[in-house]
C-alpha positions in Angstrom: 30.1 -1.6 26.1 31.7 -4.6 25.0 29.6 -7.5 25.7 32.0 -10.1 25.0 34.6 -8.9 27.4 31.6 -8.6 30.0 30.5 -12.2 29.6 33.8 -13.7 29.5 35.3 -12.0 33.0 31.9 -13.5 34.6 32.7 -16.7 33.7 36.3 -16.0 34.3 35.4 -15.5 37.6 33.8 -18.4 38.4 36.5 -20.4 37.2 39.0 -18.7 39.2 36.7 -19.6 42.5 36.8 -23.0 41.3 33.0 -22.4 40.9 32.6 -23.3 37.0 30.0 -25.8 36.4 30.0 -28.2 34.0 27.6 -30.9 32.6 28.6 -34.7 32.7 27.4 -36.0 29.2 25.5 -39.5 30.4 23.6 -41.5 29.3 21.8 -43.9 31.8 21.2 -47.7 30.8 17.6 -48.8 31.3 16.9 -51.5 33.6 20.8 -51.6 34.8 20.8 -47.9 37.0 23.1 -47.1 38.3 25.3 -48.2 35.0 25.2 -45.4 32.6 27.9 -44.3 29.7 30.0 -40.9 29.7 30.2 -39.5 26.7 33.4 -37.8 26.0 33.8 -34.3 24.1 35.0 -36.4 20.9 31.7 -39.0 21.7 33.9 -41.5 22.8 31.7 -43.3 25.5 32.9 -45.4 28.6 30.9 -47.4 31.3 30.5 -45.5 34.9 28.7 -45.7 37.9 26.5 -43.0 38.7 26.3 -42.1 42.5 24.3 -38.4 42.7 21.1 -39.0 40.6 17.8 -38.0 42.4 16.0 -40.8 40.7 16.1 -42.0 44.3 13.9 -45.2 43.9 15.2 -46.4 40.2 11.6 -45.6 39.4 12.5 -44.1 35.7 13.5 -47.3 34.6 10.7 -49.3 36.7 8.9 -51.6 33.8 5.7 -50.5 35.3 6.7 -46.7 34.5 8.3 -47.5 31.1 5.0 -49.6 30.3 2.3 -47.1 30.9 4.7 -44.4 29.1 4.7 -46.5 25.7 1.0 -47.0 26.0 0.3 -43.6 26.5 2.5 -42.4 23.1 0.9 -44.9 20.9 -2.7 -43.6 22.4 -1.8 -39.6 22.6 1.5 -38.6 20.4 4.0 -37.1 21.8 3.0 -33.4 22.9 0.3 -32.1 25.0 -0.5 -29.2 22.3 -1.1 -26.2 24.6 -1.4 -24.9 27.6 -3.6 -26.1 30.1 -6.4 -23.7 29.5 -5.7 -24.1 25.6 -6.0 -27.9 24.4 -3.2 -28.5 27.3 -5.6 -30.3 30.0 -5.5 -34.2 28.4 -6.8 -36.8 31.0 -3.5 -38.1 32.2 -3.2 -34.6 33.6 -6.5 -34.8 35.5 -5.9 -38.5 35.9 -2.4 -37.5 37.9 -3.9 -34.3 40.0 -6.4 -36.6 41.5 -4.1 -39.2 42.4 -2.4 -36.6 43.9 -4.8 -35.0 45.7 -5.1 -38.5 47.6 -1.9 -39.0 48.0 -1.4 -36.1 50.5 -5.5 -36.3 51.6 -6.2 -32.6 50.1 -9.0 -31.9 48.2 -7.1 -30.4 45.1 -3.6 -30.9 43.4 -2.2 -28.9 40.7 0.8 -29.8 38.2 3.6 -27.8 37.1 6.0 -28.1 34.6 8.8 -28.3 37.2 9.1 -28.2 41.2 11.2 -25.0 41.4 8.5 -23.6 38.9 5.6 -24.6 41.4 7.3 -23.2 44.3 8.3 -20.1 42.5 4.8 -20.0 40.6 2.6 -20.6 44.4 4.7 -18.6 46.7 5.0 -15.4 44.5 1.1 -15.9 43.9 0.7 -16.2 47.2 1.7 -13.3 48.6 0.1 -11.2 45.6 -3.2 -12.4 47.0 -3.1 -11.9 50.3 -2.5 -7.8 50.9 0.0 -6.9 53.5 1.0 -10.9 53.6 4.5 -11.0 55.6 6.6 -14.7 54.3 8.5 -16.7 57.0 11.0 -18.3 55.1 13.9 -20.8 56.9 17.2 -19.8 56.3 17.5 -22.9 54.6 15.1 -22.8 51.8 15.5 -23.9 48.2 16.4 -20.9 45.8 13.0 -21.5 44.4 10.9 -20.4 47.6 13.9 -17.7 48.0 12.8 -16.1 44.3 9.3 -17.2 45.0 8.8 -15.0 48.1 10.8 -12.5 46.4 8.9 -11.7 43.6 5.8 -12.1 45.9 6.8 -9.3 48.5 8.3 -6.9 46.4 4.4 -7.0 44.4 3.0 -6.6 47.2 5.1 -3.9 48.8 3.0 -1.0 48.6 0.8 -3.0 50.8 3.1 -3.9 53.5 4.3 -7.1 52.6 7.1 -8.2 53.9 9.4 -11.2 54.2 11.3 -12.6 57.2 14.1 -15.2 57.3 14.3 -17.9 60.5 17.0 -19.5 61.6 16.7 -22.9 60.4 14.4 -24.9 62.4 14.9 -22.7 65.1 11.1 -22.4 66.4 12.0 -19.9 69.1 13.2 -18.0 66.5 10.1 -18.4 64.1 7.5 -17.8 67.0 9.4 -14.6 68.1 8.7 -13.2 64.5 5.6 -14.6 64.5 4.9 -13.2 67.4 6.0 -9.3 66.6 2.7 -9.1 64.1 -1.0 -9.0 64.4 -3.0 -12.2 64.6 -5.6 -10.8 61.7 -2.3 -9.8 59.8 -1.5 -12.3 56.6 1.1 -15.2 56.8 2.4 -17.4 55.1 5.7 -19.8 56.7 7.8 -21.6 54.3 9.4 -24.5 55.1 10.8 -27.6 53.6 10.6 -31.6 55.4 14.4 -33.0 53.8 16.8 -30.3 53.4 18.8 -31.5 50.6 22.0 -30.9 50.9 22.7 -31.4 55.1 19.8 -34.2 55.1 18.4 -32.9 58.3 14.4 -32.8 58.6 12.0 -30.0 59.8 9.7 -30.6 62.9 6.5 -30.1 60.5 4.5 -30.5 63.7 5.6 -28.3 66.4 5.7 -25.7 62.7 2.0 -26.6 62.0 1.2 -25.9 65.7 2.7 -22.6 65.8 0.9 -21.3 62.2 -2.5 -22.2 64.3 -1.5 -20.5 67.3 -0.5 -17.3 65.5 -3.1 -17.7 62.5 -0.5 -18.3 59.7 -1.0 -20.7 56.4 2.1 -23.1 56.6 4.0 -24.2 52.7 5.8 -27.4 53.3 8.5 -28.6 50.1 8.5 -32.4 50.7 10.5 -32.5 47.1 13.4 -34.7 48.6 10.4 -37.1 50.5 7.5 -37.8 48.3 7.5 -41.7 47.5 10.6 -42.3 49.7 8.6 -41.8 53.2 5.4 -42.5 54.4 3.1 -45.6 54.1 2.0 -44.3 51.0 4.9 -42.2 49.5 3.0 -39.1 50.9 6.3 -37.7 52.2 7.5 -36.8 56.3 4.4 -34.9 56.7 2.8 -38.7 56.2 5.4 -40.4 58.1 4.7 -38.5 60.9 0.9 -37.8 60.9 0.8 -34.5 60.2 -0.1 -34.2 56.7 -3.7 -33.0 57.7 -2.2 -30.0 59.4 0.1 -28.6 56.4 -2.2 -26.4 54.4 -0.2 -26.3 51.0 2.6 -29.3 50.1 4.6 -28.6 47.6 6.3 -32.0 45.5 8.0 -32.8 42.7 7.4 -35.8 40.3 11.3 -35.5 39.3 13.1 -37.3 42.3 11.2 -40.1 44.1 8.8 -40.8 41.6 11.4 -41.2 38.7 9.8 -39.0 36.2 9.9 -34.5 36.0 7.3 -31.5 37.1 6.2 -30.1 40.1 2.6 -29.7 41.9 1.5 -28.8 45.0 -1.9 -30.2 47.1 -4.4 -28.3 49.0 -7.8 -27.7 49.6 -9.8 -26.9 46.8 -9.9 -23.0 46.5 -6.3 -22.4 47.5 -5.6 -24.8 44.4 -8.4 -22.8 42.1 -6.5 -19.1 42.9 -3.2 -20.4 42.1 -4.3 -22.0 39.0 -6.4 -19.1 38.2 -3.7 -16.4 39.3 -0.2 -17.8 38.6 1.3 -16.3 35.6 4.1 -19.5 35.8 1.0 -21.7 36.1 -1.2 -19.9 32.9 1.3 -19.0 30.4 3.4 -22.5 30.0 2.9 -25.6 28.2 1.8 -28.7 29.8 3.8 -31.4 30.7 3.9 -34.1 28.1 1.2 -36.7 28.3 3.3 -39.5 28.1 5.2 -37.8 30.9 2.4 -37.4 33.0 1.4 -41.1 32.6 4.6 -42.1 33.2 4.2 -40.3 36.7 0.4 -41.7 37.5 1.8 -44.8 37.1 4.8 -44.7 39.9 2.8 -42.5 42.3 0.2 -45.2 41.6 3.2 -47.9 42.6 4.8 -46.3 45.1 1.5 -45.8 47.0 1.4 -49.8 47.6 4.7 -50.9 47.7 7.3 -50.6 50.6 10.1 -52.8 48.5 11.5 -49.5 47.4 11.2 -47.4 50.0 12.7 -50.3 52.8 15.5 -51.0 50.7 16.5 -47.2 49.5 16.5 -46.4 53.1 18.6 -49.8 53.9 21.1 -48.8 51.5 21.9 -45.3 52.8 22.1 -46.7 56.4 24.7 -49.0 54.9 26.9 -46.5 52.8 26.7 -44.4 55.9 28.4 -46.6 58.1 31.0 -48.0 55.7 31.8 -44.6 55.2 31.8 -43.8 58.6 34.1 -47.3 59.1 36.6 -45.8 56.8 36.6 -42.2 58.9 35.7 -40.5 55.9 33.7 -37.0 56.9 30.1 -38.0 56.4 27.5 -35.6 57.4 25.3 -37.1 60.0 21.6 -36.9 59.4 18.4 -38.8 60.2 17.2 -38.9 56.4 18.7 -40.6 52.9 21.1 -38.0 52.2 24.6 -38.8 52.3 26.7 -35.6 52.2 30.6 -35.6 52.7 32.1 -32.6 53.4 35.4 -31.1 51.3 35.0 -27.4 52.2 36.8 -26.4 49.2 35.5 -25.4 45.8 38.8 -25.8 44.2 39.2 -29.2 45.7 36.2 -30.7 45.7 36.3 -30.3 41.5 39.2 -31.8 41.3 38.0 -34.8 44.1 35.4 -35.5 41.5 37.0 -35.0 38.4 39.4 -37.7 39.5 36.4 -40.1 40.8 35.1 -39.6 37.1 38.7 -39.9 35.2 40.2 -42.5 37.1 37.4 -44.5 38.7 34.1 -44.3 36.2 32.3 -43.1 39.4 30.1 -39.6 38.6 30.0 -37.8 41.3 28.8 -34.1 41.2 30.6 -31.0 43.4 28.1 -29.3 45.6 29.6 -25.7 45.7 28.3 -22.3 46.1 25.3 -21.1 46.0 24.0 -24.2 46.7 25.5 -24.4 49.6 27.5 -21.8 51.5 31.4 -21.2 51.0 33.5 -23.1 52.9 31.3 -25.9 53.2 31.8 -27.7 49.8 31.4 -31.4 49.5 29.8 -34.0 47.3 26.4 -35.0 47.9 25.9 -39.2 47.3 22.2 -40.6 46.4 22.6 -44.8 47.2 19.3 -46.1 45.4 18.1 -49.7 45.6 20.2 -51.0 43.0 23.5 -50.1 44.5 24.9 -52.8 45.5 27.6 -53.8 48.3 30.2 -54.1 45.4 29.4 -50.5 44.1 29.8 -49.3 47.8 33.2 -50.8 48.3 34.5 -49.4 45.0 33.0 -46.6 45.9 35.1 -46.2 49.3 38.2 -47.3 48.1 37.9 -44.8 44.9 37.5 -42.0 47.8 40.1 -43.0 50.5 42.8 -43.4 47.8 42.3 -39.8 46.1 41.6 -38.5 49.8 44.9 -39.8 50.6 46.6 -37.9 47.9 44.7 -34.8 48.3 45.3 -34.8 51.7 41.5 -34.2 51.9 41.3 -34.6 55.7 42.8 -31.3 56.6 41.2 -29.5 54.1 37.9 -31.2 55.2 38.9 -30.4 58.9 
């Protein structure tokens, strides 16, 4: 076997498909997001705007956030020192499960070291604990719930676990496989509120409605909607007063709320098994303290203030229709996401390479597997501190190279 020969025809591969990622070299500029530098291969940096970071609110550079993260390095160092059950568990950790907990009105929350790691982490546990368990997972689900479920079923095979893909947020669909089972028999349905990358939102309600009819625990991902919706930042399931009826929520501390991890909230002895059962869970080190005060303090923001929330969803409503204006292919969507569509790998690298090179505007490809061939695109994120200015550049930048490209047939 040569290994060499085996790794480099893999990435060969992906290269050819237009497919190859790589990593933009930033590095962001405190208190003036989205301004950041690009760092080139030789270290030579140069000013750019960024326009796909998930820090949706600006809340890692909010003074509030930045304050209670110095304060809590000077107090506890730098580390947490363990995993949660060894030396791990400091009191910004229980401190941040609690307000948590609130947020979403469960009686429990539990923090992981990253949201695909508590989706992966509570699904696969999940099914492990519930014999026979069959997963109803929407055909649009991060990959993390895809491995999640995964690694759940195939444990529990033996048992007759089994997993079940609906058509997305097709509930005739859903109840008709719900319906094909046993009442008494185990479920679990999987579901997210913002899918990502088309921006369209589940109906968590009529969902929750049919888990109680056919006697199945619903898993809502409110990754891309915790702090952005809701009077509190709890996420859709807030916004549309229905967060009492989702039985597990899965967040993450990494998008609204500015900071990273993952946890989920629930009542209290769904949260215990996890904790006590999840090998992703028991085996990892902690989040950093000064991390996890970092994110007490913006869930602790975000749960009174509306300035960032009214303005982020101002700002998309604006891009939107000034993209719209200048007939470039915007996605339409009821939430924050602002996807244009390309529909080629090959071009849609080169689209952004160009917005990068020529423009200083970053700009990541969206390309497969994250989203299925043929429907490449970028994916922009307008925060609060966009301004009108950015969004004009921002057009222009885009209807010049789409021009060239002669990005409207391939888009077509």
């Amino acid at each position: 076997m040569d290994y060499d020969k085996v790794f480099d025809a893999a990435i060969d591969n992906l290269k050819t498909e237009g497919r190859y990622r790589e990593f933009a070299d930033i590095r962001r500029k405190c208190g003036q997001f989205p301004d950041a530098e690009h760092f080139s291969p030789s270290g030579e940096a140069r000013p750019i705007k960024v326009w796909c970071s998930n820090d949706y609110l600006g809340m890692g550079q909010h003074p509030t956030v930045i304050e209670a993260m110095h304060e809590a390095l000077d107090i506890a160092g730098a580390g947490s020192g363990g995993t949660r059950n060894i030396s791990g568990t400091t009191h910004y950790h229980v401190e941040l499960e609690r307000e948590l907990a609130d947020l979403h009105g469960k009686q429990s929350a539990l923090l992981f070291t990253s949201g695909y790691v508590a989706n992966e982490a509570t699904l696969s546990t999940l099914a492990r604990l519930l014999p026979g368990c069959v997963m109803f997972s929407d055909a649009k689900n991060h990959a993390s719930m895809i491995e999640g479920i995964r690694q759940g079923v195939k444990y529990q095979s033996k048992h007759g676990a089994a997993k079940h893909v609906w058509r997305h947020n097709d509930l005739e669909h859903l109840e008709q496989l719900l319906a094909s089972y046993d009442r008494d028999t185990p479920k679990v349905i999987a579901f997210e509120s913002v899918y990502s990358m088309d921006g369209d939102i589940a109906p968590i309600g009529e969902i929750c409605a049919l888990a109680r009819q056919y006697n199945a625990l619903t898993y809502l991902d409110e990754v891309h909607a915790v702090g952005l919706y809701g009077a509190r930042g709890g996420g859709i399931a807030e916004r549309d007063g229905v967060m009492d009826q989702v039985d597990i929520i899965e967040g993450t501390l990494a998008k609204g709320f500015g900071l990273m991890g993952g946890y989920i909230a629930a009542n209290a002895n769904i949260v215990d098994a996890i904790r006590s059962y999840a090998p992703g869970f028991i085996f990892t080190t902690s989040m950093a303290p000064v991390i996890a005060a970092g994110a007490l303090a913006s869930v602790r923001h975000l749960k009174t203030s509306q300035t960032e929330r009214e303005m982020h969803q101002q700002r998309a409503a604006t891009l939107k229709a000034k993209l719209k204006q200048a007939g470039l292919p915007v996605m339409d969507n009821p939430s924050h996401i602002v996807p244009i569509m390309v529909g080629d790998p090959v071009v849609c690298k080169q689209l952004t390479d160009a917005l990068m090179e020529r423009y200083g505007i970053y700009v990541q490809p969206i390309n497969y597997p994250t989203v299925p061939m043929g429907t490449e695109r970028i994916r922009l994120t307008p925060g609060p501190m966009h301004s009108d200015a950015d969004m004009e550049a921002l057009i222009d930048a885009l209807n010049t190279l789409w021009a060239e490209m002669d990005l409207r047939r391939a888009a077509a």
